[in-house]
N, C-alpha and C positions, 0 to 999 in steps of 0.2 A: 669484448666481454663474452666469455663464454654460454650456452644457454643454461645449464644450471645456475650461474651465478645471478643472472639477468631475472631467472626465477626467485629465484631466493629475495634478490634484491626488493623484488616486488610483493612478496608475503609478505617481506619484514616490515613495508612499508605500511599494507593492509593491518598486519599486527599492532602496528606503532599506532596509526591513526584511529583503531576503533578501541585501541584500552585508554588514547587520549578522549575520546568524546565519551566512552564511559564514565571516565575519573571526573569529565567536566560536569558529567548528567546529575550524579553522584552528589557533588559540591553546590550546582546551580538548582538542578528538578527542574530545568525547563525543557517539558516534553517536549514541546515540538520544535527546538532547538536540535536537541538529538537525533530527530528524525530527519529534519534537512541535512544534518552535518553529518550524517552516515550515507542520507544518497548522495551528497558531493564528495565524499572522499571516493565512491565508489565512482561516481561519473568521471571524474580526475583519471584512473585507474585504467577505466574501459578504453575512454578516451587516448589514452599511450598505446595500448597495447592493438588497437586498431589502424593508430599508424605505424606503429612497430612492423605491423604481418599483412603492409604494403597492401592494404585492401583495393577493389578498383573504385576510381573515383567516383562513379555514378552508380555507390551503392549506398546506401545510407544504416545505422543502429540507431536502435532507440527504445529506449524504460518504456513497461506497459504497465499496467495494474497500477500497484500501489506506490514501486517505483516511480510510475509515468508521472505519481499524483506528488510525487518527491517526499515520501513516507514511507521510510525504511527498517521496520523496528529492529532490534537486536538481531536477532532470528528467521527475519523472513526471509524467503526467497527473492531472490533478484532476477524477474521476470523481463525477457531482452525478445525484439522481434529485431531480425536482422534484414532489412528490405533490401530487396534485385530489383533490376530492371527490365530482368527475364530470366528463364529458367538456366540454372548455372550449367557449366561442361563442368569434365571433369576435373582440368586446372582447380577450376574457380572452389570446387565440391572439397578436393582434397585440402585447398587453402582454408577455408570455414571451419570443417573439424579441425584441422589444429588449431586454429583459434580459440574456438570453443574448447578445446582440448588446455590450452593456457589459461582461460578463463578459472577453470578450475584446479589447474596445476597451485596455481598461485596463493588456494584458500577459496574462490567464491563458488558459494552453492546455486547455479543459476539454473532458471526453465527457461526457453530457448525455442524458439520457430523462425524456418528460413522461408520466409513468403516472397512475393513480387507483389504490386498493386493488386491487382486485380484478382490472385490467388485470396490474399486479405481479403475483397470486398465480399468474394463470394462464401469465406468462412465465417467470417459476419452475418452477413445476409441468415445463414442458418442454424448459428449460435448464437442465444441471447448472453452467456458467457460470453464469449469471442468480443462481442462489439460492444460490451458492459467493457471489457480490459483495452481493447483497443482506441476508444474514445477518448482514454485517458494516455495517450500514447505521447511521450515527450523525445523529442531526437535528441541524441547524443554527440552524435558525428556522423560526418559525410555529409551526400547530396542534397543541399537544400532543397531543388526545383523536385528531387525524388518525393522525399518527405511530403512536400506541401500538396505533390497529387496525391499521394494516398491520402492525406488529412482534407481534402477538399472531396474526392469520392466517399470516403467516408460521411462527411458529412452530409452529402448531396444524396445518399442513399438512406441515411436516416430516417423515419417516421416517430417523429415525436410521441405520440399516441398507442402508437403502437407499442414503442419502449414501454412507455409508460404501464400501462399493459401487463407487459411480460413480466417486469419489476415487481410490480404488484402479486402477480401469478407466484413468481419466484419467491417474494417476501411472505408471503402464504404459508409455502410449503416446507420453507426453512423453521417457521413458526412451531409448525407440525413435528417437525425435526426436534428441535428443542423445547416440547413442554409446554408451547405455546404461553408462555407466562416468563415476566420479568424477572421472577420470586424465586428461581429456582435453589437449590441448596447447595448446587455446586456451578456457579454456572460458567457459559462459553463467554468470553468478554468479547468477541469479535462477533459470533452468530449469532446468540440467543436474543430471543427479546430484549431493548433496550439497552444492547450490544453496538459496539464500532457501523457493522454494518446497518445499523438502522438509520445510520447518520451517512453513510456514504450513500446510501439508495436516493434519498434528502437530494445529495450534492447530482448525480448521475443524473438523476431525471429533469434536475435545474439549466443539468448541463445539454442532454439532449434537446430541450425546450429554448438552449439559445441565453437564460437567465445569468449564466456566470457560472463557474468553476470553483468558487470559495464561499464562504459565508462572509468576507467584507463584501464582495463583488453580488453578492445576492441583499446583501444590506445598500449597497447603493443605488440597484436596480428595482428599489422598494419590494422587494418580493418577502423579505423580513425585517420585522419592527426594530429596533434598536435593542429593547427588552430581549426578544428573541435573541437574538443575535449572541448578546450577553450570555446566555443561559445555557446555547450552544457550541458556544468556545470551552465554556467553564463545564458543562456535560463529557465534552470529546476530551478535551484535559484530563479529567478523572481518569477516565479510559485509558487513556493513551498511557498514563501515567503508572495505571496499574500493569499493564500487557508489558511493557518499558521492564520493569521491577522481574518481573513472573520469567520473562525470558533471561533478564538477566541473573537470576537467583538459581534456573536450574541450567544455565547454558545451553540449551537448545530449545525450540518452538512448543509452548504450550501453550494454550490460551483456554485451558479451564481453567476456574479459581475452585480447585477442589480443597478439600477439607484440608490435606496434609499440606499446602501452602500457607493456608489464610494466617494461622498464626505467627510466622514469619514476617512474611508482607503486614500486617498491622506492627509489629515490631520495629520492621523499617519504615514504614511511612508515620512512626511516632503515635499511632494511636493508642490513646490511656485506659483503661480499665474505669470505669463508673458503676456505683449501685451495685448489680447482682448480673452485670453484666462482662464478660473480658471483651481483653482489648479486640481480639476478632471479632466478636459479636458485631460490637462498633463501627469496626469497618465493612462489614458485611450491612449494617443497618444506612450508612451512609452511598455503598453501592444499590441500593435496593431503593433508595431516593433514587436516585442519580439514571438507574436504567427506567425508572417510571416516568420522570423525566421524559428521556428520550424516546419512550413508546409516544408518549402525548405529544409531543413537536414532529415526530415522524407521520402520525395521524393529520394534525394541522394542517404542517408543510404539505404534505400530499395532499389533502384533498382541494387546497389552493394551487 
């Protein structure tokens, strides 16, 4: 097979399977269906073409960030750290860019770092970014024994406290960022107060602390109540559902819900008009629950 064809082959495939889990999202609404089933067609994907471009066996890939967490929205980036076992030649150098050069021939929009272990530990070490995304870091393919030392220095370099910490420092100033208020009039669904990321901070700091990586795994670790739990599925679902919508309404990454959406999106998600109210109002009054919500379990969780 020629290598355009081999390209081709492989867009069509990306093509096929993300207007299928569209169409499914569409019929079903199950967000968080969507989101596993975009990073497994994506993992399926990497996964070929990593053995396709004869990689060396004691190198390893693998999803970081949101990826890592296997939460892919429509439009996000597909953030990839590609681990060595030492600093590449120039073989090794020329074979990566093409890879990553296929990565994107094909359709995906990835961010991308080619680290070794210990390059990672030390850009952790002084990004609280870096080892916020790296924590969350899922292999793909390759070296098992590779992988499990970076995830075992990693965690061995960790300071709970410290995270915790920086999080707090970081959740601050993002606040500052955004208006510091759940209420805003157009808001960020992933940043702003009572946003995605008020829930992921939740899960990161659960996760540095050793608690678990989900909210069943933090519910069985008694770390949250059952009520809780409930409240935080059905909080992040809203979410998820709305950002879900918003990417797919304007095909590419936005995550304000500003004015010239809202009516739309209340449209799609079937919300009715009552009183002296329209149907956006509605959904904006139901978001405006829903991020208060999450400011007060964010509050909670953390200070437990």
């Amino acid at each position: 097979m020629s290598d355009r064809a081999l390209v081709a082959g492989f867009r069509t495939r990306l093509q096929e399977g993300q207007k299928a889990i569209r169409e499914r999202y569409f019929t079903a609404g199950d967000a968080a269906q969507m989101l596993r089933s975009r990073s497994q067609l994506i993992d399926q994907l990497l996964g070929e073409l990593w053995a396709q471009h004869d990689m060396p066996a004691d190198a390893a890939l693998a999803a970081v960030g949101g990826y890592g967490r296997g939460e892919l929205f429509p439009a996000s980036d597909i953030d990839l750290l590609i681990l060595l076992p030492g600093v590449p030649d120039d073989a090794l150098t020329a074979k990566l860019e093409a890879l990553i050069g296929r990565f994107w021939d094909i359709g995906l929009e990835i961010g991308h770092s080619v680290r070794t272990v210990d390059e990672c530990l030390v850009e952790a070490a002084g990004d609280i970014t870096i080892q916020t995304a790296l924590i969350e870091a899922r292999r793909l393919t390759g070296d098992e024994s590779l992988f499990a030392r970076f995830a075992s220095g990693l965690r061995a370099q960790l300071d709970p406290q410290a995270f915790f910490k920086a999080k707090r420092i970081e959740q601050d100033e993002r606040y500052l960022r955004f208006q510091d208020t759940p209420y805003s009039l157009e808001p960020n669904l992933k940043e702003s107060p009572g946003g995605l990321r008020d829930l992921q901070i939740i899960l990161w700091v659960a996760q540095a602390a050793g608690y678990g990586r989900s909210w069943e795994e933090l519910r069985s670790a008694g770390f949250v109540t059952d009520e809780e739990y409930e409240h935080l599925v059905r909080c992040e679902s809203s979410l998820q559902r709305l950002r879900i919508r918003l990417h797919y309404q304007l095909n590419r990454r936005e995550d304000r819900l500003l004015f010239d959406y809202q009516t739309s999106l209340a449209e799609q998600l079937a919300y009715q008009p009552v009183a002296a109210k329209r149907a956006s109002e509605v959904l904006m009054q139901d978001y405006y629950r829903n991020a208060k919500s999450v400011t007060q379990l964010n509050v909670i969780l953390l200070q437990n």
